[in-house]
C-alpha positions in Angstrom: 35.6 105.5 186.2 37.5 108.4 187.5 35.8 111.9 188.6 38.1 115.1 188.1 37.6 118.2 189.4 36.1 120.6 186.6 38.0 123.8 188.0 35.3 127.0 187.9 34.9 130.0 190.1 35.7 129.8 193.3 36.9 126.4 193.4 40.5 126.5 195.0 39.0 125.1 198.5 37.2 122.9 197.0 39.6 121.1 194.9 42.0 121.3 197.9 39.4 119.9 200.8 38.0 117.2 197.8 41.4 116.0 197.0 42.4 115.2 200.2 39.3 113.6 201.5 39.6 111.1 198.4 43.4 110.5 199.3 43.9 111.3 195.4 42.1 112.7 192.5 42.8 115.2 189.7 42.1 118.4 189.0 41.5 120.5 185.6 42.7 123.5 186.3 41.2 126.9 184.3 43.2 129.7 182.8 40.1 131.5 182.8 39.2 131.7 186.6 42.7 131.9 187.7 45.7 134.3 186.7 49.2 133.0 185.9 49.9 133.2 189.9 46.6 131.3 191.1 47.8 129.1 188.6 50.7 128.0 190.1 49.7 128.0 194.2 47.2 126.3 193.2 49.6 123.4 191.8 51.8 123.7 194.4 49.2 123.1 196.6 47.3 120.5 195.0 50.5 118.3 194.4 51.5 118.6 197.9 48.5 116.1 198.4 48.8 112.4 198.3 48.3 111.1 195.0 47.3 114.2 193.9 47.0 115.0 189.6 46.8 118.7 187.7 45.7 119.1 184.4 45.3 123.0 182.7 43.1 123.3 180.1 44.3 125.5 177.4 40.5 126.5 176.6 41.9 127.8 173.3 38.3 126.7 172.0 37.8 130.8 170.4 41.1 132.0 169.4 38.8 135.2 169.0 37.9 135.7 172.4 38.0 138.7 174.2 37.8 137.5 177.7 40.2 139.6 179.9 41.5 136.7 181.9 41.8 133.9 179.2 43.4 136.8 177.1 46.1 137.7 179.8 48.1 134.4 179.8 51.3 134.6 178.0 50.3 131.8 175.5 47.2 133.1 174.3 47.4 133.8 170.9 47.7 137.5 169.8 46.8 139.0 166.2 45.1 135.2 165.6 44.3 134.9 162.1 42.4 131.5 160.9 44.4 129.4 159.5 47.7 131.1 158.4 48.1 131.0 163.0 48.3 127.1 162.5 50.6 127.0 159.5 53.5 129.9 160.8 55.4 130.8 163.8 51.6 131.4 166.0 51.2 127.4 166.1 55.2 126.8 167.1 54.7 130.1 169.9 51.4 128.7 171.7 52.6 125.4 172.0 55.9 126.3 173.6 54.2 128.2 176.0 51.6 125.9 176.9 54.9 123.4 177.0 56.6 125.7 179.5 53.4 126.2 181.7 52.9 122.3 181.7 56.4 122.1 183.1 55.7 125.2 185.6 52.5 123.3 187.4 54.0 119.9 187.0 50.9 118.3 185.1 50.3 115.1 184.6 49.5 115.1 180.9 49.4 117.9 178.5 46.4 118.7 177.1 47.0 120.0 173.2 45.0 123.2 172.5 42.1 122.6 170.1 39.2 124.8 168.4 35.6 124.2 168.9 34.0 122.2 165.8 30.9 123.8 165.0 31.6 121.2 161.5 33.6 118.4 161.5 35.1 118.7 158.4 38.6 118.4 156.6 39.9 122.3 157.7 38.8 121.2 161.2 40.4 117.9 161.1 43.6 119.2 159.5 44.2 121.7 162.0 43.8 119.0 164.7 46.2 116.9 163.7 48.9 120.2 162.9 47.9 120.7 166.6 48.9 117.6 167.9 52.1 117.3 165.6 53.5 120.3 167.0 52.4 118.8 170.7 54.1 115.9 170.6 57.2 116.5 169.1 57.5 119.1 172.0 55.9 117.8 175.3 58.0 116.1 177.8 54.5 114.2 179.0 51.4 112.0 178.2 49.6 114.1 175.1 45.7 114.2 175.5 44.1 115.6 172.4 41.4 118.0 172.9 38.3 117.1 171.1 36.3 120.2 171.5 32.7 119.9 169.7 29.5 121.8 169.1 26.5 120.7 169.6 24.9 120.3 165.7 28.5 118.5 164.9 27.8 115.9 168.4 24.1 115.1 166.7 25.6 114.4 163.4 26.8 110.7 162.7 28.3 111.1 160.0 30.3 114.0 161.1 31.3 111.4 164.4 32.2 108.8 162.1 34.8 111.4 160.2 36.3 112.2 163.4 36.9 108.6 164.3 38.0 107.3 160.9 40.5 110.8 160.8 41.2 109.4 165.0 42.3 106.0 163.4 45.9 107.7 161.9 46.3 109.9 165.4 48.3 108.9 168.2 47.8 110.8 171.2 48.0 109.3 174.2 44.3 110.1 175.1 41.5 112.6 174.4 40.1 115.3 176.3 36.3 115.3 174.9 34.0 118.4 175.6 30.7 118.8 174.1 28.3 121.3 174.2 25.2 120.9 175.0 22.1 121.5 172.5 20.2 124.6 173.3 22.6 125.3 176.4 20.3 122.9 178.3 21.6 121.6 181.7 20.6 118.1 180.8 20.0 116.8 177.8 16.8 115.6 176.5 18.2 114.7 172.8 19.0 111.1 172.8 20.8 111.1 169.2 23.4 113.7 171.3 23.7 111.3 173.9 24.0 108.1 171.9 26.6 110.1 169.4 28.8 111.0 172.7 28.9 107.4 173.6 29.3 106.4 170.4 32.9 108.1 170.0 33.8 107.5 173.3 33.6 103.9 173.0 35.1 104.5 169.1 38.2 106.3 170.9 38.3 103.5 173.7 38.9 100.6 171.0 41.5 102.6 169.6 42.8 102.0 173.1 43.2 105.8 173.8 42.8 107.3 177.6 39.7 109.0 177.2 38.5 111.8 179.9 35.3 114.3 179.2 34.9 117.6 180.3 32.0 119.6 181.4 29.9 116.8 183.1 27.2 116.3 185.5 25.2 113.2 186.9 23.9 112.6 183.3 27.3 111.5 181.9 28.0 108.8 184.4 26.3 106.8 181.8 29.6 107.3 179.7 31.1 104.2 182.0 29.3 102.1 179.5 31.4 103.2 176.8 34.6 102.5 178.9 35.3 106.0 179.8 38.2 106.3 182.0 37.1 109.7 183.8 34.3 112.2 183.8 34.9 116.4 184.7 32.8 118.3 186.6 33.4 121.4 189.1 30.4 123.5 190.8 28.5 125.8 189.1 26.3 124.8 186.1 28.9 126.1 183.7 31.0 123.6 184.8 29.2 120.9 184.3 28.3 121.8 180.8 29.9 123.6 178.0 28.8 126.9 177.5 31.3 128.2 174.2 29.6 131.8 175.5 31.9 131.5 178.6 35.0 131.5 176.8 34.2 134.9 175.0 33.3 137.5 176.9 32.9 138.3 180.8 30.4 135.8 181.8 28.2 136.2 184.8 26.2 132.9 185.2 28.7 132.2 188.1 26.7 135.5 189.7 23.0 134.4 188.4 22.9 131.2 189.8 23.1 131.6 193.2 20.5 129.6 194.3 21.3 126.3 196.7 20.7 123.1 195.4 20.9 119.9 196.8 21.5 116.4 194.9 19.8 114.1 195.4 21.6 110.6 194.3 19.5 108.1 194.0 17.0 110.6 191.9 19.7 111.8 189.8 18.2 115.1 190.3 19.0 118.5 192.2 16.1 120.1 194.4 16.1 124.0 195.4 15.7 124.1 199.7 11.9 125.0 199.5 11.0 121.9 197.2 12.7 119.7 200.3 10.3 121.7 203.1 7.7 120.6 200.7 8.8 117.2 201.5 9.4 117.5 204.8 6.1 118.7 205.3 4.4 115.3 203.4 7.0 113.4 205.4 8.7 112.6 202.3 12.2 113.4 203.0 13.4 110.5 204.0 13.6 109.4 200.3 15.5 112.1 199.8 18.4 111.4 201.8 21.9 110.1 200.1 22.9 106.4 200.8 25.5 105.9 203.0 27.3 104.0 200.9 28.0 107.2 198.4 30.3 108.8 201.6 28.8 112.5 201.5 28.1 113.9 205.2 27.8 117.2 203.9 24.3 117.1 203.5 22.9 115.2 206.9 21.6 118.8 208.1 19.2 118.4 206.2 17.7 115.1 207.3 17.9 115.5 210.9 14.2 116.2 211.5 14.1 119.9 211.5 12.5 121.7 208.5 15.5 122.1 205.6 15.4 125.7 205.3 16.3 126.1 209.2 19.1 124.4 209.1 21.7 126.5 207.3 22.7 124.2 204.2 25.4 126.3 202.9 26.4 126.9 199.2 30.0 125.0 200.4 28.3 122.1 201.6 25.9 121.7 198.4 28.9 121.8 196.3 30.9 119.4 198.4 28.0 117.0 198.7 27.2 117.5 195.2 30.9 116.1 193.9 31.3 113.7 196.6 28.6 112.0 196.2 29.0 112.0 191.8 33.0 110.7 192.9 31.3 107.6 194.5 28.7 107.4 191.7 31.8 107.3 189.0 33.3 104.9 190.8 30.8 102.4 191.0 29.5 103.1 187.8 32.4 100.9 186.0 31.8 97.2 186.4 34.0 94.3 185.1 32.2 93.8 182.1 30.4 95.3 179.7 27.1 94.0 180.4 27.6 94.5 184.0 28.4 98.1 183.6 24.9 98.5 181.3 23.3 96.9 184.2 24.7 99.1 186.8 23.3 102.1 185.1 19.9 100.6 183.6 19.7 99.9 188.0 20.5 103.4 188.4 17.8 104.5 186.3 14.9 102.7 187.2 15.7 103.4 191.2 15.5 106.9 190.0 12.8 106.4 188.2 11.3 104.9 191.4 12.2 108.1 193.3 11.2 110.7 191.1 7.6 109.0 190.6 6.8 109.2 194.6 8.8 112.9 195.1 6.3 113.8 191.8 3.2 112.3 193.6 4.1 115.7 196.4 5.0 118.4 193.5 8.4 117.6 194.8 10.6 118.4 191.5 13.7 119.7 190.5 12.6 122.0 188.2 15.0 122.4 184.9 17.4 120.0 187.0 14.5 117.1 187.6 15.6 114.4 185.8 12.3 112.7 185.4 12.0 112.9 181.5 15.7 112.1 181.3 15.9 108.7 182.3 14.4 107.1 179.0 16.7 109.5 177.2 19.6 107.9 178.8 18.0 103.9 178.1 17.7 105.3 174.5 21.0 105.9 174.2 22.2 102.9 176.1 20.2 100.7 174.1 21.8 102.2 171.0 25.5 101.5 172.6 24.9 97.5 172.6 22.8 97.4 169.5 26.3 99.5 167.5 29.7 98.6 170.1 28.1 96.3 172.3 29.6 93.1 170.8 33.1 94.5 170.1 32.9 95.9 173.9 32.2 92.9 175.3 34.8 91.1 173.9 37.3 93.3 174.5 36.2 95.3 177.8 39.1 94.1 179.8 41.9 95.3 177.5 40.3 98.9 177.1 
């Protein structure tokens, strides 16, 4: 499984630097946090780089929105009225521009604009595929569907199932899945959400459909057990979830959460510096440190024996260390078969299991982004996977 960069503010270097380190990679660029110029050096630069991928995101979730940025780009839909925009010359407009900005960056796909489904329902659905006719019989490149979803439609089964039997008839050359996340918590801790995520993914899979999700973080590798081809995720929390509040207005949780964090892999967790002196001081840190394996030197400050708050962990090297170490994760997090992938992460989760127990015997936790009462969340919803697509997976995990 595949990890793309999520672009969010202030992410140009990283993507760059990342890119290049990987030999290859993509990157999900953000009309957003970049104007129509940043868009394009941004390309340029990126696909000067071996093996190097660029994807925009249309983030045409609110059609409403008044965010300045989002609302400057020449596609953005002006005077939006629901539904007589999809059915007139508004539908026709956004997607040649969005066709013409595809061709401008080079992308490797085009992702199709799509609203955010609070409901699942037959307006919803309708729209989607008007979307996606207009989008193919105009885009000179792989069409990913977006499949933008709120979070009381992602805990509803029924409403997945409606998606996936409307998803039957489609025929896009992949999806683009982003789900909010119930009460706009970091990680979740509803394991109906998580099983219903990997429930479509693995429907969308057997339809033998590309699937990539946005907005991720180190919960989500779990989605490798459903076959996911890729997983999204950038640097600040708002990338690696998906806030709809982001999309509206001028959002400032890029400014709140300024705080450092460092991840810690084998814990699936991320730690604030002062809960790693704590460690340090109970000679605890050790456990902390990432594996080798995982490829991330941007943390080894911190382990050199000196107390972690001396030693100048920067904001650039907790984000660096944060996705380089999740791009290893993703990697090894697909296996050859489907009950070797469930193995891989049921491994992952009781070695972090492992962890968190003796970092929790110091007070050593991550706070809101400890994933200690996560981890039986996540066997919950694996468990659920095999019990409803496990046999179909097995048999045809190699073909997906």
């Amino acid at each position: 499984m595949e990890l793309g960069l999520q672009f969010g503010y202030g992410m140009m270097d990283h993507c760059r630097s990342l890119i290049a380190a990987w030999g290859g990679g993509t990157a999900v660029l953000s009309p957003r946090d970049l104007n129509g110029d940043q868009l394009k050096r941004l390309a340029v630069s990126l696909k000067a780089l071996p093996n190097a991928r660029v994807l925009v995101d249309p983030q045409v979730y609110l059609p409403h929105s008044d965010h300045e940025r989002l609302c400057s780009h020449d596609y953005w839909p002006r005077d939006y009225q629901t539904g007589a925009f999809w059915v007139g010359t508004g539908l026709s407009h956004l997607v040649d521009r969005l066709c013409a900005l595809n061709d401008e960056l080079g992308s490797s796909a085009f992702i199709v604009p799509g609203l955010l489904a609070q409901r699942i329902d037959d307006d919803w659905l309708a729209t989607q595929r008007l979307v996606l006719e207009e989008a193919s019989s105009k885009a000179q490149r792989p069409i990913f569907m977006t499949l933008a979803l709120g979070a009381d439609a992602v805990k509803d089964q029924d409403q997945i199932t409606q998606l996936l039997d409307a998803a039957a008839d489609w025929k896009p050359d992949g999806y683009y899945l982003v789900c909010e996340h119930p009460g706009g918590k970091y990680l979740v801790d509803d394991p109906d959400w998580l099983a219903n995520v990997l429930d479509l993914v693995a429907g969308l899979k057997l339809l033998n459909r590309y699937v990539m999700l946005g907005y991720c973080n180190q919960q989500m590798l779990i989605a490798a057990s459903a076959k996911a081809d890729a997983i999204c995720s950038g640097t600040w929390m708002n990338v690696r979830s998906f806030p709809p509040d982001k999309f509206r207005t001028q959002y400032d949780d890029e400014v709140r959460q300024r705080a450092t964090w460092y991840y810690c892999p084998q814990a699936l967790s991320e730690y604030k510096i002062p809960f790693l002196d704590i460690a340090h001081r109970l000679k605890m840190l050790n456990r902390m440190g990432p594996p080798p394996i995982l490829g991330s030197s941007y943390a080894d400050g911190l382990f050199t024996g000196a107390k972690p708050s001396t030693v100048g962990f920067t904001e650039q090297n907790a984000f660096r260390h944060f996705l380089q170490c999740l791009h290893s994760q993703a990697a090894a997090a697909a296996q050859p078969t489907f009950d070797d992938t469930v193995a891989e992460h049921e491994r992952t989760l009781n070695e972090a299991e492992d962890v968190l127990r003796a970092l929790a015997a110091g007070n050593v936790r991550g706070q809101l982004r400890d994933f200690a009462e996560l981890v039986d969340v996540n066997r919950a919803a694996l468990g659920i996977l095999g019990a409803t697509r496990g046999p179909m997976l097995r048999r045809r995990w190699a073909q997906l």
